[in-house]
Structure formats: C-alpha cells, structure tokens
C-alpha positions as CSV (number, residue, x, y, z in Angstrom):
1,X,113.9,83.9,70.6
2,X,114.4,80.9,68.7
3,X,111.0,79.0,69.9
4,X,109.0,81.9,69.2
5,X,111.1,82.3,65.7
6,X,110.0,78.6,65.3
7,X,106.4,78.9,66.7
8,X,105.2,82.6,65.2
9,X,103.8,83.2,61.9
10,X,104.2,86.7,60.0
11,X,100.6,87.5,61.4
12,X,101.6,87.6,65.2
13,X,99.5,84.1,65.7
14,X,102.0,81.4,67.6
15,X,101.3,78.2,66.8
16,X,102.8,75.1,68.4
17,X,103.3,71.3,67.3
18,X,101.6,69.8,70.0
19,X,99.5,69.8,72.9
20,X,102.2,68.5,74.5
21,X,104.8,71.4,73.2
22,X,102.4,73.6,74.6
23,X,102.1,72.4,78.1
24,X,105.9,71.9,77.9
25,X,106.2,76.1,77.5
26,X,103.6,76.8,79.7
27,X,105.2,74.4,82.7
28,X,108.3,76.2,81.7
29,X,106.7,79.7,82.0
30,X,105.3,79.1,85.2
31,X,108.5,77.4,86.5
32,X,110.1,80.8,85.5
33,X,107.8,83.2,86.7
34,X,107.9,81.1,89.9
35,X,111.2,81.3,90.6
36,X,111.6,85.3,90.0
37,X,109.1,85.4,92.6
38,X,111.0,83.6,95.3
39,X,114.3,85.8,94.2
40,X,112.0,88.8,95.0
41,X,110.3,88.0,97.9
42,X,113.0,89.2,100.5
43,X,112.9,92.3,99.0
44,X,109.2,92.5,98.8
45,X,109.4,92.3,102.5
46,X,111.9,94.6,103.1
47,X,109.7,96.8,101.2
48,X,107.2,96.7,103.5
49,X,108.8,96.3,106.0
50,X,110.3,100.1,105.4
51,X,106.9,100.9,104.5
52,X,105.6,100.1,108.2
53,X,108.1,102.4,109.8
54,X,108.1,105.8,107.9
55,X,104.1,105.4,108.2
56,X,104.2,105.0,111.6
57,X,102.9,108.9,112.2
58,X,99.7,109.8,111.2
59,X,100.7,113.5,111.6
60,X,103.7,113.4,109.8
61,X,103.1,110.6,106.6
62,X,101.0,110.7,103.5
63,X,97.4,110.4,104.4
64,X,96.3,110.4,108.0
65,X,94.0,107.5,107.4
66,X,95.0,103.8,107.4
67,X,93.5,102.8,104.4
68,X,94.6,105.7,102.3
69,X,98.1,105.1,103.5
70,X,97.9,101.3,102.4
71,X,96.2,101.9,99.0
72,X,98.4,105.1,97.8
73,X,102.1,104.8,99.3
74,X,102.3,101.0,99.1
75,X,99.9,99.6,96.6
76,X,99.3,102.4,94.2
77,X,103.2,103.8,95.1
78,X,105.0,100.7,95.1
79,X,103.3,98.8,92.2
80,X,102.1,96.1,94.7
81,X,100.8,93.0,93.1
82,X,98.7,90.3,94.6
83,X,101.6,87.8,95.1
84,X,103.6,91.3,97.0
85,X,100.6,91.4,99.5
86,X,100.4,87.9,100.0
87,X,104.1,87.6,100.8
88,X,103.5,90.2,103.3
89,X,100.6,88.9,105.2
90,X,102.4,86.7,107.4
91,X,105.0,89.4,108.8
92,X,106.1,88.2,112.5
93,X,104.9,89.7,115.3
94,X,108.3,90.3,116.4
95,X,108.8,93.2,113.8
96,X,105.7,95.2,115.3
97,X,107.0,94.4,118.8
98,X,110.5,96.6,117.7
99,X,108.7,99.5,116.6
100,X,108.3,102.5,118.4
101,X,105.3,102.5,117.8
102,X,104.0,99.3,117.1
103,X,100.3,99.7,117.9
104,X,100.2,102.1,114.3
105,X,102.0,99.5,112.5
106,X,99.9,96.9,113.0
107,X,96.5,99.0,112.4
108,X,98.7,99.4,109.0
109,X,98.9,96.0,108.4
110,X,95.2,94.7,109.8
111,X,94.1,97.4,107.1
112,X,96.6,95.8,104.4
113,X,94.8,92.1,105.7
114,X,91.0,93.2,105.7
115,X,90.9,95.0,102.2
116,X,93.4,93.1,100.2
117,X,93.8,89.6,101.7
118,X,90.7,88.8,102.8
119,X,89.1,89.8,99.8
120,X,90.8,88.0,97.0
C-alpha cells in the first residue's frame, strides 16, 4: 500500500524513481509469486491426483472421452493454469501402479501430456 501510495498518481499511471526501483519490485513480485507457487504445489497435486481416481470409469464420470474429461473436469473445472499442469506432468509411476485401474489413469494423464504440455 504504501509503495503504490508513493508510486501512483491520481490518474491510475504508477510511476517509479528509477530503473533500478523498478526492477527492485518486479524481482520482488516474482520472488512472491514464486514462492505462492511452491506453497501450492502439493495441493495442486493432490488435486490431480483425486482427479485421476474418480475419472477412472468411463461409464460412470463426466465425459466418456479422455480429452473431454481432461479439458472440462480438471482444466475448465478446476481453474487449471499452465504452472498446475506443469507441476503435474511428472506424477510417479508408482501412483498409476496403485490404482484399480491404472491403465484409464494413465490414458488420462498421456491426454493431459499431449494437448497441454507438449504444446506450450
């Protein structure tokens, strides 16, 4: 509050000292936004993690196809941002190997890989 009080003229314009004042906020931006994300990660996973196991039935979830699945219930459903997909990418195998079926789950998370990993 008190930077932006400093910084901000009546016409919504900020305006900084420096160069250097700049890339000090911006560093200190990042550094925050950084650091919100790790908090969040485990719970990113978790996420879908939970995801992976109540989609495991094509019968019984949302949308019978893979895709549709991914893209509704999780991305679209779940607010899903680059960064959520990226900490997801790398799930262990060791998770799919727990599953009942684990063969679904993984077609679930090739899908997740092919459309929105690969393609960033």
């Amino acid at each position: 509050g008190k930077d932006r009080n400093n910084s901000a003229h009546t016409n919504g314009q900020l305006y900084l000292n420096s160069e250097l004042a700049l890339d000090r906020k911006i560093s200190e931006v990042l550094r925050i936004v950084a650091e919100i994300q790790s908090h969040s990660k485990p719970i990113i996973l978790s996420c879908y993690q939970e995801f992976l196991r109540s989609s495991l039935d094509d019968e019984t979830r949302e949308y019978e196809s893979p895709y549709d699945q991914v893209r509704e219930v999780l991305i679209h459903g779940h607010y899903f941002s680059q960064k959520d997909i990226e900490f997801c990418k790398d799930l262990p195998s060791e998770f799919f190997d727990a599953l009942a079926n684990p063969d679904e789950a993984r077609q679930l998370h090739a899908c997740l890989i092919f459309y929105y990993v690969q393609n960033m």
